[in-house]
C-alpha positions as CSV (number, residue, x, y, z in Angstrom):
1,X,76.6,196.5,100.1
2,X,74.2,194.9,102.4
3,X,70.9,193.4,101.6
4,X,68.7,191.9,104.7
5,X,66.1,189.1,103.5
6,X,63.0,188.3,106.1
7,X,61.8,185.0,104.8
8,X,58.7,184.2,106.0
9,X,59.1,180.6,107.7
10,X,56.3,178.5,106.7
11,X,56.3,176.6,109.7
12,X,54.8,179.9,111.1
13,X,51.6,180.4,112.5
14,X,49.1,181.5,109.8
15,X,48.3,185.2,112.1
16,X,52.2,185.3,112.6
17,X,53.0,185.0,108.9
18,X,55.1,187.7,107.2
19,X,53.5,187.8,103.5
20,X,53.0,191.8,103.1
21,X,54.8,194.8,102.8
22,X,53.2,195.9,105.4
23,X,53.8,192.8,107.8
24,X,57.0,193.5,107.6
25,X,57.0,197.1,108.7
26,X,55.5,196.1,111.7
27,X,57.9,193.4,112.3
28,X,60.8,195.8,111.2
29,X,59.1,198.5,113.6
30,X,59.8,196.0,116.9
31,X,63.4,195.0,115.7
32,X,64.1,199.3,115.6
33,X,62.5,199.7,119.3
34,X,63.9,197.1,121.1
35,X,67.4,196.6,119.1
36,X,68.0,200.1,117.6
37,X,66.6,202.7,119.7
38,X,64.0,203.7,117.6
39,X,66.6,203.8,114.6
40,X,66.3,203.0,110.9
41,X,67.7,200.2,109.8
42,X,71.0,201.1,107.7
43,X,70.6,198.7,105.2
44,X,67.2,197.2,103.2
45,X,65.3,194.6,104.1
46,X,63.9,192.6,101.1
47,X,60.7,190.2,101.5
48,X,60.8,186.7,100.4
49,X,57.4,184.9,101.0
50,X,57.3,180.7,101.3
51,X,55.3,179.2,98.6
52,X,53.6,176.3,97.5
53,X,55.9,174.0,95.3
54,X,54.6,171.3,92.8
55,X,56.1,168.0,93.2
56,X,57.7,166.3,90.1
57,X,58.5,163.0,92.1
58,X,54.7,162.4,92.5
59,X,54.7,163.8,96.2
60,X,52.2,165.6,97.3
61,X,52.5,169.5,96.9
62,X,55.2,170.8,100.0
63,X,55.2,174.3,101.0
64,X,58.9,175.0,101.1
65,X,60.5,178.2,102.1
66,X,60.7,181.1,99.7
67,X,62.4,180.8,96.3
68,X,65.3,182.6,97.3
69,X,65.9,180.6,100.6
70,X,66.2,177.2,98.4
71,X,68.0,178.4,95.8
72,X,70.7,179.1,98.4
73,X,70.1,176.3,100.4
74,X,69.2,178.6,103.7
75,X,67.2,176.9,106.3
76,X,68.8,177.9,109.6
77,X,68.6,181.5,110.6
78,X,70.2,183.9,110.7
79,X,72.5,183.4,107.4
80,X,75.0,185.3,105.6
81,X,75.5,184.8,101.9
82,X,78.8,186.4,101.0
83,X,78.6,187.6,97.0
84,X,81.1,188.2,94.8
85,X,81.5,191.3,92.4
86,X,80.2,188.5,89.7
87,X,77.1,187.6,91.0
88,X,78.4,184.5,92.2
89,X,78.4,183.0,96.0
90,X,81.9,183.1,97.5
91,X,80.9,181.8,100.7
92,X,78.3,181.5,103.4
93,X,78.2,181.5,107.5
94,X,75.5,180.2,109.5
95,X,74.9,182.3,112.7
96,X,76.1,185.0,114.4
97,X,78.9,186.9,114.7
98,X,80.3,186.2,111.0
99,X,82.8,183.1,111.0
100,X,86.1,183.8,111.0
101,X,86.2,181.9,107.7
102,X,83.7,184.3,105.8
103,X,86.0,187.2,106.9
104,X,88.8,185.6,105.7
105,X,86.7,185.3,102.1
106,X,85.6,188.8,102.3
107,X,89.0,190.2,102.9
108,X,90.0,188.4,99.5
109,X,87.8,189.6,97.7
110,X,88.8,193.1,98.8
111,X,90.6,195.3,95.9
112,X,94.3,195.6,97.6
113,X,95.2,199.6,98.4
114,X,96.5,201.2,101.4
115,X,93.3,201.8,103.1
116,X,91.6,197.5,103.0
117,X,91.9,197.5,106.5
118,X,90.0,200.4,107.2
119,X,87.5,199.2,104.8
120,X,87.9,195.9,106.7
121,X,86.7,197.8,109.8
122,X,84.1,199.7,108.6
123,X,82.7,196.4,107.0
124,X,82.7,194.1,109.6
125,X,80.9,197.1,112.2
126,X,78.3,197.3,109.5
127,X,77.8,193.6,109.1
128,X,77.9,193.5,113.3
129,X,74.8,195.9,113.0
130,X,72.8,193.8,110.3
131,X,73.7,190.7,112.8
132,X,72.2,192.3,115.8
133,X,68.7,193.0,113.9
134,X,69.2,189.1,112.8
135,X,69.8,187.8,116.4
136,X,66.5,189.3,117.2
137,X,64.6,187.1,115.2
138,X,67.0,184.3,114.4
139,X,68.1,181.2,116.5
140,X,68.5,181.3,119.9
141,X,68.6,179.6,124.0
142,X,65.4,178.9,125.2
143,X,66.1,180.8,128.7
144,X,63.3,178.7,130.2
145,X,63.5,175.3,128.9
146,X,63.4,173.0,132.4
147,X,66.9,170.9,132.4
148,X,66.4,169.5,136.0
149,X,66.7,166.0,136.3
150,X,64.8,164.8,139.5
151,X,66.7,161.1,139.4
152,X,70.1,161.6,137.8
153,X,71.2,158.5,136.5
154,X,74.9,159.2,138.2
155,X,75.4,160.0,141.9
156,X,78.5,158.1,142.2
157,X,80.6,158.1,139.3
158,X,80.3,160.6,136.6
159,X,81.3,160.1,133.3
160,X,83.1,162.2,131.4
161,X,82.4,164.3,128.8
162,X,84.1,166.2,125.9
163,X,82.2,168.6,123.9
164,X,83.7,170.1,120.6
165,X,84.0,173.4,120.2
166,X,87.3,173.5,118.0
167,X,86.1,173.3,114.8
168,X,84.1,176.3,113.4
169,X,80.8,173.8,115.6
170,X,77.8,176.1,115.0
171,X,76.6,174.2,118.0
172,X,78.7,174.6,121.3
173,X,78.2,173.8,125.0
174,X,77.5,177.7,126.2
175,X,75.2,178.3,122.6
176,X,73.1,176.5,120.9
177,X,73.5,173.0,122.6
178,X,73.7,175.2,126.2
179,X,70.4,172.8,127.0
180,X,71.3,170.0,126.0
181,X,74.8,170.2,128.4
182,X,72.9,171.4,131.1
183,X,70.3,168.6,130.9
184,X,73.2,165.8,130.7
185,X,75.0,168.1,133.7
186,X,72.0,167.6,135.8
187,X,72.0,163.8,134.8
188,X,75.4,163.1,136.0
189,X,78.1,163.5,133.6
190,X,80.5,166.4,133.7
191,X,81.0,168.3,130.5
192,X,83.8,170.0,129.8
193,X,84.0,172.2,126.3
194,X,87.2,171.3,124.2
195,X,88.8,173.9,122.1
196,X,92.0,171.9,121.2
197,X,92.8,169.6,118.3
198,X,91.7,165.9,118.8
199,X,94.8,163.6,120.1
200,X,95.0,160.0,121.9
201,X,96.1,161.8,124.7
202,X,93.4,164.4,125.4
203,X,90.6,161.7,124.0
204,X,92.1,158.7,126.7
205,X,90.8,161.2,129.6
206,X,87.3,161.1,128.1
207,X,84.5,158.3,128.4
208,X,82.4,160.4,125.6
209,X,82.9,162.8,122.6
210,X,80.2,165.2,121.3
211,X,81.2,167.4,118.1
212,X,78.1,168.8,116.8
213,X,77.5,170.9,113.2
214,X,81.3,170.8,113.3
215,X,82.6,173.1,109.6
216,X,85.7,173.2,107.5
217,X,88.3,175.8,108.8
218,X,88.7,177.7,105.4
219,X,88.1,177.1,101.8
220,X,91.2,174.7,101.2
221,X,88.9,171.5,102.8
222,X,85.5,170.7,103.2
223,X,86.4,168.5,106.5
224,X,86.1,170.1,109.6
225,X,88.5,167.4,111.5
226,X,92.2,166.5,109.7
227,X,93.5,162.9,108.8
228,X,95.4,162.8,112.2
229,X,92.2,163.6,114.3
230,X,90.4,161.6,112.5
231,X,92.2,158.7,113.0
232,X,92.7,159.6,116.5
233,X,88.6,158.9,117.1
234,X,88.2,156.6,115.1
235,X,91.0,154.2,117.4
236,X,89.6,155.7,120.4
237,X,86.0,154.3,119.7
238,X,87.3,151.2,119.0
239,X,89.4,150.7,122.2
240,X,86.1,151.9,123.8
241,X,84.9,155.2,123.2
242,X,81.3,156.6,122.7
243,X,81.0,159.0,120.0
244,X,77.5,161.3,119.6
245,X,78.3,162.8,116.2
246,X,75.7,165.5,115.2
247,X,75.6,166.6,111.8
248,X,72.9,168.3,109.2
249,X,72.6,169.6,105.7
250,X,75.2,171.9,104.3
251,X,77.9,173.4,105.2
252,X,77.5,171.2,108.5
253,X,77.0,167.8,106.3
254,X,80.4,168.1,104.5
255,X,82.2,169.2,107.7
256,X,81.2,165.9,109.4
257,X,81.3,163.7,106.5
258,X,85.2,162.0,106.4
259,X,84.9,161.6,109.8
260,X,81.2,159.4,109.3
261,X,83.1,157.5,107.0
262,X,85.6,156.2,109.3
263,X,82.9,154.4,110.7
264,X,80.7,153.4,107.8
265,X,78.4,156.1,107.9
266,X,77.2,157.7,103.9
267,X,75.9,160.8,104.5
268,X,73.6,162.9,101.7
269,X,74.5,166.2,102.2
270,X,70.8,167.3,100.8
271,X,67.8,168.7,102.3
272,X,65.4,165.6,103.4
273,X,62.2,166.5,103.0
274,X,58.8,164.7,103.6
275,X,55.7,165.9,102.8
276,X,53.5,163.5,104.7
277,X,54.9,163.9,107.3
278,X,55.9,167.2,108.1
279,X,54.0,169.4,110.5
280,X,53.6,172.9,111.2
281,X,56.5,172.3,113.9
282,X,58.7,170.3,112.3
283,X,59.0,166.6,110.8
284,X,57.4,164.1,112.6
285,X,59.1,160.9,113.5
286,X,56.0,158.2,115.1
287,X,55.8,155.3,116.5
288,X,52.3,155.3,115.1
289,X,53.5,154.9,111.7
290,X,56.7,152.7,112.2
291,X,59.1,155.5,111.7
292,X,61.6,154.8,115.2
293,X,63.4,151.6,115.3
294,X,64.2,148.6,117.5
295,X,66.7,150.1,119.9
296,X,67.6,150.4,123.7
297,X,67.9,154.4,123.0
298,X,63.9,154.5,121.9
299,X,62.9,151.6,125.0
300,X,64.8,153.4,127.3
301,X,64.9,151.7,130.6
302,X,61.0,151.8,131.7
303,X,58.2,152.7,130.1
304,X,58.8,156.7,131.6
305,X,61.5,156.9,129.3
306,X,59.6,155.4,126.3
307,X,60.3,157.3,123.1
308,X,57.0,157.9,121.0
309,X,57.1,161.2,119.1
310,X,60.1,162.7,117.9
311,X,60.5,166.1,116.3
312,X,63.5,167.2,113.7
313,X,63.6,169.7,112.0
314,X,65.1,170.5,108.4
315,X,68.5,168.0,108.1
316,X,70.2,164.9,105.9
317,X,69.2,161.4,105.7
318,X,72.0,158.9,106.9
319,X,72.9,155.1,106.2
320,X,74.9,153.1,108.5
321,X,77.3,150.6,108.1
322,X,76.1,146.6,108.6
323,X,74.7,145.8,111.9
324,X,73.5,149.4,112.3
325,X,70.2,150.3,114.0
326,X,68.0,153.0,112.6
327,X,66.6,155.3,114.8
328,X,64.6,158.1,113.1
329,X,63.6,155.9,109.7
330,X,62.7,158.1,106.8
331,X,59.1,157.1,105.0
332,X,59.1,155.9,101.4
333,X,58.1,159.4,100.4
334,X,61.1,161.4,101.7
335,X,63.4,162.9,99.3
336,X,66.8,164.3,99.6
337,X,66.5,167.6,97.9
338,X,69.5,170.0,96.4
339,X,68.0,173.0,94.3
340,X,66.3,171.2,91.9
341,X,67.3,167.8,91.8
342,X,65.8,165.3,94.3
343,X,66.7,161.7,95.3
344,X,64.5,159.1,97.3
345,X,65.5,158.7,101.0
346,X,63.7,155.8,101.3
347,X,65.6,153.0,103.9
348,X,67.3,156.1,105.0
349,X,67.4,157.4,108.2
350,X,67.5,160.7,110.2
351,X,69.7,159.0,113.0
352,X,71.7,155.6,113.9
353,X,73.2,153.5,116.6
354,X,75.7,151.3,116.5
355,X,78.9,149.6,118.2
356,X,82.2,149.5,117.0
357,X,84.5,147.9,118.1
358,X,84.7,147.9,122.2
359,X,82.9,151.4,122.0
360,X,79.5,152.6,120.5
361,X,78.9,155.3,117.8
362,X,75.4,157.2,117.4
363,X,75.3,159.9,114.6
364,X,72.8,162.5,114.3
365,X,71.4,163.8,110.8
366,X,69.9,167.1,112.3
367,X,71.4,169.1,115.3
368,X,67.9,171.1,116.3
369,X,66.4,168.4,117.5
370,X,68.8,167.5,120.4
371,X,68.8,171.4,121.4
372,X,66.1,173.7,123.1
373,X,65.5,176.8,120.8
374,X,63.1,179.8,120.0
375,X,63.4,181.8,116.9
376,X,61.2,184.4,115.6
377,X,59.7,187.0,117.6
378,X,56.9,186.1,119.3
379,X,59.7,183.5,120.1
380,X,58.3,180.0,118.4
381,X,60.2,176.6,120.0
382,X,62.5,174.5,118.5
383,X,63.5,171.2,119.6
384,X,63.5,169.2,123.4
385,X,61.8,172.3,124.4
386,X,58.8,171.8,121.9
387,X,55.9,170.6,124.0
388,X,54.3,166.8,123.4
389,X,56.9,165.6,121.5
390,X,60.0,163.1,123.5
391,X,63.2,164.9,122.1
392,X,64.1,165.2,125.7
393,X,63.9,161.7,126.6
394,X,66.2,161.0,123.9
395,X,68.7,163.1,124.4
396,X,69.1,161.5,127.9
397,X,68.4,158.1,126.3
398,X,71.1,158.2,123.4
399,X,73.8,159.1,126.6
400,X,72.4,156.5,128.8
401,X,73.3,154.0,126.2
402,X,76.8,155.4,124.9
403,X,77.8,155.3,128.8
404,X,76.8,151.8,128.6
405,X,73.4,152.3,131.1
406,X,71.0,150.7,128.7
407,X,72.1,148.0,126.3
C-alpha cells in the first residue's frame, strides 16, 4: 500500500503554507493538471502540518516540521519510508527514482510464490507514479541559477577534478550538485563524474575529489566507501590530494562517517538545530555575530570574494582533528537533535578546513548549501542560488584553496 504525506515546510511563506484540508486540494489540484492529465491521484495523500515545539534544553520555542516528519527524521524531500508488515521501518531512500537499495529491501520483504516478480513490477510502476507527483514539489535544479564566471581563476592550466557518483551519492554532477560543477566548470577546472571504485591508480590522475551525500550500498554496512577505498584517499591526501567531503544528517552522515575518521573528523549524525538563528530561509551563518572563522576560504583573495552571510540548511555539526579551522561555527544554543533526545553543539561546527599531510581536506556538514535548488511549487530557492546570502563565493572559495590558489 502507498500513503503520500504533504508536510507543510515551515520555512514556507505564511500565504504559501499548506495547513488545511483544503490547501491541499488546491495544491493536489496543480500536481493532477500539470503531472497527471487531469487524473486522480492513485494513492492518498495524508496532511502533516509543522508545529510549534517547546524546548526542554531552555531554547527558545523552534517551529520544527510536522510530528510525523521528526519522528522519521525526514527533512529532505521527496522521501520514501519503506514499512514493514509490523509497523516497523525497514528502510528509507532519499530522492527520486527509489534506490536500488530500498528495492532490494522491498523485494525481501516480499512473501516468496511464483508470481513476486510480477508483484515486483507492478510495485515499482506504482511507486514510479507516487515519485512523479513527489518530483513536482520536491528537490530540484535551479534551471536559471547564473554559473558564469566573468574571470575564471584558470586559463592555463586546469585542474582536475573527480566527482563521486559511485556510491548510492544523492548528490551527483548532472543532479543535484549540476550547479555547483558547472560554476567550478566555468572557473577552470574540468570535472569529470566517477562511477568506479576509488583506487591509487584512478585517484593519482586527479588533483581533487568531491563525494558528496555519499550512502551505504545495502543493509550489511553503514559506510558508503570500503576499507580499501578508504585507505586509498586517505594516502592520496597525504601525498597531496584535496579532498571536499560533503556530508549531512542521516542516512548521508553514516555513509560519510569512516571515511571522516581517517582524517580526524567526529561527525554527529543528528539534526543541528538552532533556534536563534534560523530564518525563514534557512540557518544563518554571520559574520555579524562571529559565526565564520579565521580562514583563507572566508577572506578569499580581495574583498569581492569576502564571505559574510552564509545559508545552510538542515545538516550535522562536525569537529575537526587539532590544527583544524572552523568555518561555519555553531552558536552556544545549537543542539544536535535525534527524535527526542538532544545534545549541545556548542564549539561545533557546520564545516572545516584543514591540511593533511602534503594535501588539504575540507568537509561539509550540509550538502544544500553548496548546490542551487528550488522545491515546492511556486518553486522556493535553496542554496548558492538564494539571493543576499555568499554561498556562491564559497563554493569557488573552498576550491580556490584546495587547488592551492589562496593559502
Amino acid at each position: 500500500m502507498i500513503i503520500a504525506v504533504h508536510v507543510s515546510r515551515n520555512d514556507a511563506r505564511n500565504d504559501e503554507r499548506v495547513d488545511s484540508p483544503e490547501k491541499l486540494e488546491a495544491k493536489i489540484s496543480k500536481i493532477r493538471t500539470r503531472c497527471w492529465k487531469g487524473r486522480s491521484l492513485p494513492f492518498p495523500v495524508a496532511l502533516a502540518v509543522s508545529k510549534r515545539t517547546p524546548s526542554r534544553d531552555g531554547l527558545a520555542d523552534a517551529e520544527m516540521d510536522s510530528q510525523i516528519a521528526t519522528d522519521y527524521g525526514v527533512t529532505l524531500y521527496p522521501t520514501t519510508i519503506l514499512i514493514d508488515r509490523e509497523g516497523k521501518v525497514a528502510g528509507y531512500s532519499v530522492g527520486s527514482p527509489m534506490s536500488a537499495k530500498l528495492q532490494e529491501m522491498l523485494v525481501k520483504l516480499l512473501p516468496k510464490t511464483n508470481g513476486t516478480d510480477a508483484r515486483m513490477k507492478r510495485l515499482k510502476a506504482s511507486l514510479s507514479r507516487a515519485l512523479i507527483a513527489m518530483r513536482a514539489l520536491g528537490q530540484r535544479t535551479d534551471p536559471d541559477f547564473d554559473v558564469s564566471v566573468p574571470h575564471p581563476a584558470y586559463t592555463g592550466k586546469h585542474p582536475a577534478v573527480l566527482f563521486d557518483e559511485a556510491h548510492e551519492n544523492f548528490h551527483t554532477a548532472g543532479g543535484g550538485y549540476k550547479g555547483f560543477a558547472d560554476l567550478i566548470t566555468n572557473d577552470g577546472y574540468r570535472v569529470t563524474p566517477n562511477r568506479e571504485p576509488f583506487t591509487a591508480e584512478r585517484l593519482a590522475r586527479y588533483d581533487l575529489l568531491v563525494s558528496a551525500n555519499a550512502a551505504a550500498p545495502s543493509e550489511a554496512s553503514t559506510s558508503a566507501f570500503t576499507k580499501a577505498e578508504c585507505d586509498s584517499v586517505e594516502n592520496w591526501v597525504r601525498g597531496g590530494g584535496a579532498l571536499l567531503l560533503i556530508t549531512d544528517h542521516e542516512p548521508y552522515g553514516s555513509g560519510s562517517e569512516e571515511l571522516g575518521k581517517r582524517f580526524g573528523v567526529n561527525m554527529s549524525l543528528r539534526v543541528t538545530r538552532d533556534p536563534a538563528n534560523q530564518t525563514d530561509i534557512g540557518l544563518l551563518f554571520s559574520r555579524d555575530k562571529n559565526q565564520l572563522g579565521d580562514h583563507p576560504i572566508l577572506r578569499g583573495r580581495n574583498e569581492s570574494e569576502r564571505v559574510n552571510r552564509v545559508l545552510t540548511f538542515v545538516g550535522q555539526s562536525l569537529k575537526g582533528p587539532p590544527g583544524s579551522a572552523p568555518l561555519l561555527k555553531f552558536a552556544d544554543t545549537a543542539m544536535d537533535v535525534r527524535q527526542d533526545k538532544r545534545i549541545s553543539a556548542a564549539g561545533r561546527a557546520q564545516g572545516i578546513a584543514f591540511k593533511f599531510g602534503r594535501g588539504r581536506v575540507v568537509v561539509m556538514g550540509e550538502a544544500g548549501e553548496l548546490s542551487a535548488q528550488v522545491y515546492g511549487d511556486p518553486p522556493e530557492q535553496m542554496g548558492m542560488n538564494v539571493p543576499g546570502c555568499d554561498n556562491r563565493k564559497m563554493a569557488l572559495n573552498i576550491v580556490h584553496w584546495l587547488s592551492g590558489l589562496i593559502d
